[in-house]
N, C-alpha and C positions, 0 to 999 in steps of 0.2 A: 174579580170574577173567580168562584170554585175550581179547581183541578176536578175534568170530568175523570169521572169513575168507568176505569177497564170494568167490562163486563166480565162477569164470573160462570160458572156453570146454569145456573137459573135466572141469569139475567140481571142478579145482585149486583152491587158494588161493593170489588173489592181492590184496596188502592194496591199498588204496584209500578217496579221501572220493568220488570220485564213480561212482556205478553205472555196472558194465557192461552193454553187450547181448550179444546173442552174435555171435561170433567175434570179442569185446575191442573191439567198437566202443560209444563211450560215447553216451547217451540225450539227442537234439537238443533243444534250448530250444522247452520245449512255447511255443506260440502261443497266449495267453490267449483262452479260450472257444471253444476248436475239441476235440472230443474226443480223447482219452488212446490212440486209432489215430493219429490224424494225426500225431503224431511223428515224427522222423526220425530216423537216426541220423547221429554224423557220426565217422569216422578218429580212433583215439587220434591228441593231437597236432593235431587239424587246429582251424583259426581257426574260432569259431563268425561266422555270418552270417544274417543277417535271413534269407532265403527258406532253408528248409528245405533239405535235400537227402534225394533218395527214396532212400538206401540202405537195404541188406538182408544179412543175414547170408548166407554164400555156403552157398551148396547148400540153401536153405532156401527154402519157396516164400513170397511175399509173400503177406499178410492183408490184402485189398479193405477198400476205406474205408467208414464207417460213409455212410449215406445223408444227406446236405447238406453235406457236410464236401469240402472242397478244401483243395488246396495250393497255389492260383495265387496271383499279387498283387494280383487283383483284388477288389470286395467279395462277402465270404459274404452271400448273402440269408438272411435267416431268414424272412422275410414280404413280401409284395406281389405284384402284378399283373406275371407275365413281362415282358409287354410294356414296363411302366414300367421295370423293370429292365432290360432291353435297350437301353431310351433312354439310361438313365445313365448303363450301361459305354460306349455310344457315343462318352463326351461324355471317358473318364478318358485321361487319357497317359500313356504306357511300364505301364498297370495300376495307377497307385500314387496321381494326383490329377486332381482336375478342371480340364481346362485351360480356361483364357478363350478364346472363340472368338467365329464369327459365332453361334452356337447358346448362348453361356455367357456369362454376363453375372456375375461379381462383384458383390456389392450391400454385402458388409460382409468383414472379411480382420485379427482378431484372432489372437492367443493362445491364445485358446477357442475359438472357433467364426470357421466361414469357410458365410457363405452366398450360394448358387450359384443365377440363375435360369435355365432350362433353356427357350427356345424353342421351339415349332413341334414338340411330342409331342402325341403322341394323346390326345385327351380336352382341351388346351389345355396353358397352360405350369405346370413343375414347380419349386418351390421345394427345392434340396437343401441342407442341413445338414449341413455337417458336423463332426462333435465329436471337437475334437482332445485326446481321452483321453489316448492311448498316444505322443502327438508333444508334448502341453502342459509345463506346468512343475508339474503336480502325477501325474506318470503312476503312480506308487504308489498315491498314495492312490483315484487314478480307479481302478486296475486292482482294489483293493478291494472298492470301489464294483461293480465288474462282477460279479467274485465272487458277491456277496450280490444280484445282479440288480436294484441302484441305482443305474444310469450314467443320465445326465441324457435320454440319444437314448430309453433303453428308459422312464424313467420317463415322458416327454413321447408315448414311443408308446402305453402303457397310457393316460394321460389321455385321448389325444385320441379314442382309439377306443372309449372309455366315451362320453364326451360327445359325438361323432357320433350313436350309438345313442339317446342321452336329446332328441336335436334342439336342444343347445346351438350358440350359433352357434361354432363355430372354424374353424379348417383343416381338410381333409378327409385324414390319414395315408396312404400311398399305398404306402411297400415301408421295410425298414427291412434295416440291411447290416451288417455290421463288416466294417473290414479288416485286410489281414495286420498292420501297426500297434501293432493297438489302437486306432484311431481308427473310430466310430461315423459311419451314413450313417443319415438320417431324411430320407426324400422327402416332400413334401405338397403338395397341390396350390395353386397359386398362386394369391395374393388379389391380385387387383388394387382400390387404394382411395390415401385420403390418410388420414395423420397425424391423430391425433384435434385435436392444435391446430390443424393447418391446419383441418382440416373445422368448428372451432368461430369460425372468423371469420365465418360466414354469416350473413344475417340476422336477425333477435332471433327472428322466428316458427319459421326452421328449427331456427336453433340451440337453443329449445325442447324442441321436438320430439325432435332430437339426442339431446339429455340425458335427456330421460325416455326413450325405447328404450334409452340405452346403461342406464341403472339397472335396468331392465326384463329385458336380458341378462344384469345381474349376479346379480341375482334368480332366472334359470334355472339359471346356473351353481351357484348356492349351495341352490337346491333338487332339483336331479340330486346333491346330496348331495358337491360337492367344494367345493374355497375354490384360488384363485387361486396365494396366496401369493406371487406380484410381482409386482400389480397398481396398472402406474402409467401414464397417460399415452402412453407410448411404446408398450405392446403391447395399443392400441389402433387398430386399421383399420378407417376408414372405407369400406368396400363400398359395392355398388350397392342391397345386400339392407341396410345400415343398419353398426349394428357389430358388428364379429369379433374377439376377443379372442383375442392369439397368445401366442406363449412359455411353456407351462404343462409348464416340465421341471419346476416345483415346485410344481407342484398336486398334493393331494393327496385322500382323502377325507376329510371333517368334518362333522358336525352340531352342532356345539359355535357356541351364539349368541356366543359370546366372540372363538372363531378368526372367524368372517363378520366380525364388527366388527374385528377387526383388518386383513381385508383392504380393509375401506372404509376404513379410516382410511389404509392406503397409496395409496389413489385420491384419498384426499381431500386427503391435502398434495400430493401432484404436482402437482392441478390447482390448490391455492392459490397456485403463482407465474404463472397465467396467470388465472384464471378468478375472479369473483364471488363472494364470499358466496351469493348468491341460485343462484345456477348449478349449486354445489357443492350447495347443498342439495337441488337438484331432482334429480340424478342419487342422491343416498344416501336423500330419500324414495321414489322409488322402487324401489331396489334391497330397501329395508324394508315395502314395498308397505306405506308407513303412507298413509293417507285423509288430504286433507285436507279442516278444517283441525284441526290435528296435539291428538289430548288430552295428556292429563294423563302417560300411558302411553309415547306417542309423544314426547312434548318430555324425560322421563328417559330413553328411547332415545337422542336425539339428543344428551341433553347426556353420557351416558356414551361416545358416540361420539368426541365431542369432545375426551374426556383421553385417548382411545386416540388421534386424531390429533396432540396436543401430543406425546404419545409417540413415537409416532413420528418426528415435526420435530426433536427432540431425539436421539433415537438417530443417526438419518442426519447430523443436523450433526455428532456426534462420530466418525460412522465417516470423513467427508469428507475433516473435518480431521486425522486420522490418516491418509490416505491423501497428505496435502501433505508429510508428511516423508521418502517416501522416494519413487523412480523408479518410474514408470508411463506412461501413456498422456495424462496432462496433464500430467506432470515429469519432469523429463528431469535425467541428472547432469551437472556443472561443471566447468570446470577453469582458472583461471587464474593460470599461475606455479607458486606454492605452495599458494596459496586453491582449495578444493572447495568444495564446494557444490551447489544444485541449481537448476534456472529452471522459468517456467514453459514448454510445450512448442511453443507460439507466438511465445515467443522466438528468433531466429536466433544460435548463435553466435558468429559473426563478429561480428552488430553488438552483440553483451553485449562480446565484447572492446577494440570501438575506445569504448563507452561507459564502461568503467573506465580504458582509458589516458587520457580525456578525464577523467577524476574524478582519474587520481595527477597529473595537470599543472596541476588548478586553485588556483591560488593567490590570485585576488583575486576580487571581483564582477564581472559579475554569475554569474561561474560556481560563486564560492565563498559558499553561503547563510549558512551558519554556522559556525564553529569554538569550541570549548568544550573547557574539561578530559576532557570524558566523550564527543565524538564530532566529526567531520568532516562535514559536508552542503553536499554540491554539486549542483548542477543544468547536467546534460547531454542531448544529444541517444541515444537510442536507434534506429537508424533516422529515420522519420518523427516519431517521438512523443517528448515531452520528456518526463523523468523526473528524478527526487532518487535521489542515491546519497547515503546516510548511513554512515559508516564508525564503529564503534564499537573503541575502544581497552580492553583491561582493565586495569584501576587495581587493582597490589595482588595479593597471594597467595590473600587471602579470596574474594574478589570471582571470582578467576580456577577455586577449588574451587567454588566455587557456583555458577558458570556450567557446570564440569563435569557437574552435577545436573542443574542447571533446564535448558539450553541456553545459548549465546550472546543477547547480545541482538539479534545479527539474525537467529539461528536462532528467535528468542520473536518479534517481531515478524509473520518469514516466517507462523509458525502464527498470530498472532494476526488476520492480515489476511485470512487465507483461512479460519477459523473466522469471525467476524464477516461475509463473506461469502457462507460455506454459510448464515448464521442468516438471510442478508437482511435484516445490518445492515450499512449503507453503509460504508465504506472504502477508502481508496485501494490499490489492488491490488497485491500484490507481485511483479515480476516476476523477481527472482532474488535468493536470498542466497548467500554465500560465508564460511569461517572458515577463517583459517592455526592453525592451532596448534603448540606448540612440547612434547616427549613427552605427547602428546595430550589439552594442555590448550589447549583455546579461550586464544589469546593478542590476537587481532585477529579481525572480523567487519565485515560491510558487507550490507546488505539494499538494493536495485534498487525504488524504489517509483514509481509513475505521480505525475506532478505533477500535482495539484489545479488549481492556477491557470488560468486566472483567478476559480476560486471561492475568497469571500472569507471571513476569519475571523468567526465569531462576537461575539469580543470587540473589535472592529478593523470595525464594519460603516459601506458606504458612504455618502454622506448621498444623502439624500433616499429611505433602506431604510424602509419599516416595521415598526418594532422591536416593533409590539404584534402584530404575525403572527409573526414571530422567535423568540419565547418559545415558546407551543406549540410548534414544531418542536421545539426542545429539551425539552421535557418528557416527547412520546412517544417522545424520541430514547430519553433517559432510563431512560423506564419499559422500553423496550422490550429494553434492556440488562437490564435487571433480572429482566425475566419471564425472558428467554435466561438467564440464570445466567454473565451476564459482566460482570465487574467490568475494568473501563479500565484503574482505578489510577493515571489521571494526566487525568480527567473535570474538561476546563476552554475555555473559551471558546475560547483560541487553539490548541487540536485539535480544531479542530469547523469543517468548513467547508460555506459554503454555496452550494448554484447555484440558479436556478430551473430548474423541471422543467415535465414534459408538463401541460399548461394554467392556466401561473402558478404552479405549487404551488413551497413549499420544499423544497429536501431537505437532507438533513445528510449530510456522511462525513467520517469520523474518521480521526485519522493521531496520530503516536508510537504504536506499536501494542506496542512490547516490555514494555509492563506488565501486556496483556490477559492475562485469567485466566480460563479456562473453569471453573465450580465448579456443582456440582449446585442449590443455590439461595443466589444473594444476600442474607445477611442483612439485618434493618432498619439495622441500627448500621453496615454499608458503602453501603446505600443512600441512607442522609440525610447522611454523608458527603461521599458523591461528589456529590447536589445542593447541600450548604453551599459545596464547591469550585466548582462550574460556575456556581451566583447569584454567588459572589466573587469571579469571574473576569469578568464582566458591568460595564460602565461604568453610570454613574448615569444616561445616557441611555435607560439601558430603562426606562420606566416600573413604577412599584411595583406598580399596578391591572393589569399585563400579568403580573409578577412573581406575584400573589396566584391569579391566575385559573389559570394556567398547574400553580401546588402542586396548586390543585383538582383540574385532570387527570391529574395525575399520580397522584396518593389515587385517583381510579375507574378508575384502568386496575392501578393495581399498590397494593393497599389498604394502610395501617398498623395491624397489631391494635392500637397504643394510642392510634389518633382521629387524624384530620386536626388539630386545636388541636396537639395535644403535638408529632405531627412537626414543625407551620410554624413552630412556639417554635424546636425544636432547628436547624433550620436557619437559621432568622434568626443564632440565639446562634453558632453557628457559622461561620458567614458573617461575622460583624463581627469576632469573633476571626483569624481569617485575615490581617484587613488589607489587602486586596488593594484592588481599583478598587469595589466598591459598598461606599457607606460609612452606604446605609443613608435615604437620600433621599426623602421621600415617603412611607415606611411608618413607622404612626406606633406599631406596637410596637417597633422596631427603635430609635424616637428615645426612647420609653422605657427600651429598656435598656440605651441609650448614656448618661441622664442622670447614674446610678451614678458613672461613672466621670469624669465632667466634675466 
């Protein structure tokens, strides 16, 4: 059967993939979400261009635009108060952005979103949003998203102006815009307040208080029948009126007791790297409007709460650390000579480059740490701050295929320091790695790491340390590895270093990072492992009664289904097999099961 023939000005057939209009002018690039009038046409032949052109078939009279539909550059209102809209367009340049002025105040300027505070409008000042849909690096999938009336401005304007209505505290929604673009304008009215962290340094009484109104809010929000869905820390403001809870382009509606507890579990880790146990609690009883003091009823709330926040800790540690390997907003890409790679984005390049020419010229001490068959470690200047470059070399055909898989060892490292980091377990920081490779096999690699020192090794400690305080730290080092679902693979005294911290306390962080393993749960037989390694890596200096006490804590933090006895057997037995520096001193199963062999 013929390909029927598009109709042409007279009715002719003339073939063609793209439709004509009439008098052979072809049909302009509709303008996403403006109606199927606003079209234009443009000249067989001619360049298409963003701003439409008003043509019209000649002799033909023009069809008047549908009612809110424009062709200018500036933004379509679909909703809001004239007036505010009037302020806005005041504020844009040449039609097309918000320019920074005396009236325009920049507060934030991504990828996504660019937000604008707008002085000295009626009614007070206007906080403008804008969502760069149509300008971002996902503009497909945004313009989808628009489609089906799920772009983040319109979802965030439905929320906010339910939960105006219900007397949740938010922002108060003000006019909402698109432009020629594709990029999305949300106005709201300006909260002036501080940071939920700052506002939480107040005194114990305020800060209180604080906590219970902000649970108090979350408790309105989740009985107006929606849940947060990014509720963390950040889009939280402190107000004059108490707190106001912003960002809700993903809020949705829910009554499911499952989705609430999940959006407390995302408030409740953000604030675990600032805030109490006790604090944390008071903000999620009352968001659960449990009484206290808490029943039977209320403590399985709370404790099912809790594996929704371990879940969470867990997810976010693994999206983190997926986010360290490639360029972004903290990482920035490499380049030196033939070596790529990546830094971190508070690294200056300049001074990452005079810090590797300082690493190829070091040949003896104190600049050259270590040299070995399997790597290079030197210590140079970065700027201000001293740092270890470790160069690793690949040995071998096998070695260089399995690096191809797993990564290089200072691309495994790079990850392992900044995963143990997201977990908020100590580490020394990675501040840049780099791989040459040869037909794009990882041949050579070098990871950029902050130098510890003057903090001292574990196995190597100063005199007059108290080595019966020493242990514990290593234990919940330990354990704490273990809960995270990370295994070292190389868990031993002289990668374990120590400093004292905020009031006396010990801390640990750990370095050789390229054996760290991120694995969904630690087994027992890697866990009693990796402590037979770190006690046998310990001098007989540490006392055995520190030694003994220390297993204890470890079994109540991270349990053994087969009994505290059988793991302290297996580690002991383990440990003396090893051969290393504890040989077993003091403990008096250990000199039993060394008699055997005497």
């Amino acid at each position: 059967m013929r390909r029927p023939l598009s109709r042409g000005p007279r009715g002719g057939g003339l073939r063609g993939r793209e439709s004509r209009g009439r008098c052979g002018l072809r049909q302009g690039a509709r303008c996403l979400g403006l109606p199927r009038a606003s079209r234009a046409a443009r000249a067989r032949g001619a360049r298409s261009c963003r701003a439409p052109l008003p043509l019209r078939a000649c002799g033909r009279p023009s069809r008047p635009l549908p009612t809110g539909a424009t062709l200018s550059a500036g933004p379509r209102w679909e909703a809001g108060d004239p007036a505010v809209c009037a302020a806005v367009e005041a504020s844009f340049h040449g039609g097309r952005a918000l320019a920074a002025g005396p009236r325009a105040e920049v507060l934030r300027d991504n990828p996504r979103r660019r937000l604008v505070r707008l002085r000295g409008s009626a009614g007070g000042a206007l906080l403008v949003k804008e969502f760069r849909l149509g300008t971002g690096r996902h503009a497909l999938r945004e313009a989808l998203k628009e489609r089906i009336g799920r772009s983040p401005a319109v979802r965030e304007w439905r929320a906010l102006s339910a939960l105006r209505a219900a007397r949740v505290s938010v922002p108060e929604p003000l006019a909402l815009a698109r432009l020629e673009d594709g990029d999305r304008l949300l106005v709201l009215r300006y909260v002036d307040g501080r940071p939920l962290k700052d506002a939480l340094r107040a005194p114990s009484k305020e800060r209180r208080r604080l906590l219970s109104l902000l649970g108090t809010r979350i408790a309105e929000l989740h009985g107006a029948g929606f849940v947060h869905g990014d509720l963390h820390h950040g889009n939280v403001l402190v107000g004059e009126g108490g707190p106001v809870l912003l960002d809700l382009q993903h809020a949705r509606r829910s009554a499911e007791r499952r989705q609430r507890l999940r959006d407390l579990a995302h408030l409740d880790h953000a604030l675990s790297y600032f805030a109490s146990r006790t604090d944390r609690l008071r903000v999620l009883s009352a968001a659960l409007r449990l009484p206290r003091p808490f029943d039977a009823a209320g403590r399985r709330l709370l404790r099912k709460l809790a594996v929704f926040t371990q879940a969470r800790a867990i997810a976010h540690a693994q999206s983190r650390t997926r986010r360290c390997l490639r360029p972004g907003r903290a990482y920035a890409s490499v380049s030196y000579g033939s070596w790529r790679g990546l830094r971190a984005s508070d690294v200056g390049p300049s001074e990452l480059v005079l810090a590797l020419d300082a690493h190829a010229k070091a040949t003896a001490a104190p600049e050259l740490v270590k040299r070995d068959a399997r790597a290079v470690t030197t210590a140079v200047r970065l700027g201000e701050a001293a740092v270890i470059v470790k160069e690793h070399r690949t040995r071998g055909l096998p070695r260089a295929l399995a690096d191809l898989v797993r990564g290089s060892a200072a691309r495994r490292a790079w990850r392992g320091g900044h995963g143990l980091l997201q977990r908020g377990i100590g580490a020394a920081r990675p501040l840049a790695f780099l791989e040459r490779r040869a037909f794009g096999i990882p041949a050579a690699s070098l990871v950029v790491l902050e130098d510890l020192r003057p903090d001292w090794p574990a196995d190597s400690p100063p005199e007059g340390a108290d080595l019966a305080q020493v242990v514990p730290v290593l234990a919940r080092l330990a354990a704490r590895l273990r809960l995270q679902g990370v295994d070292h693979g190389d868990l031993k005294g002289g990668n374990v270093y120590l400093r004292e911290g905020l009031g006396g306390s010990l801390e640990a962080r750990l370095i050789d990072l390229e054996s760290v393993v991120f694995r969904r749960n630690v087994g027992e037989r890697r866990a009693i492992r990796a402590l037979a390694q770190l006690n046998a890596s310990l001098p007989d200096a540490y006392p055995a009664r520190a030694r003994c006490a220390a297993l204890e804590l470890y079994a109540r933090l991270a349990p053994f289904s087969g009994g505290r006895e059988q793991a302290r057997s297996e580690v002991i037995a383990q440990s003396l097999a090893r051969r290393h520096r504890w040989t077993g001193a003091g403990c008096a199963q250990a000199e039993r099961e060394r008699r055997p062999a005497n």
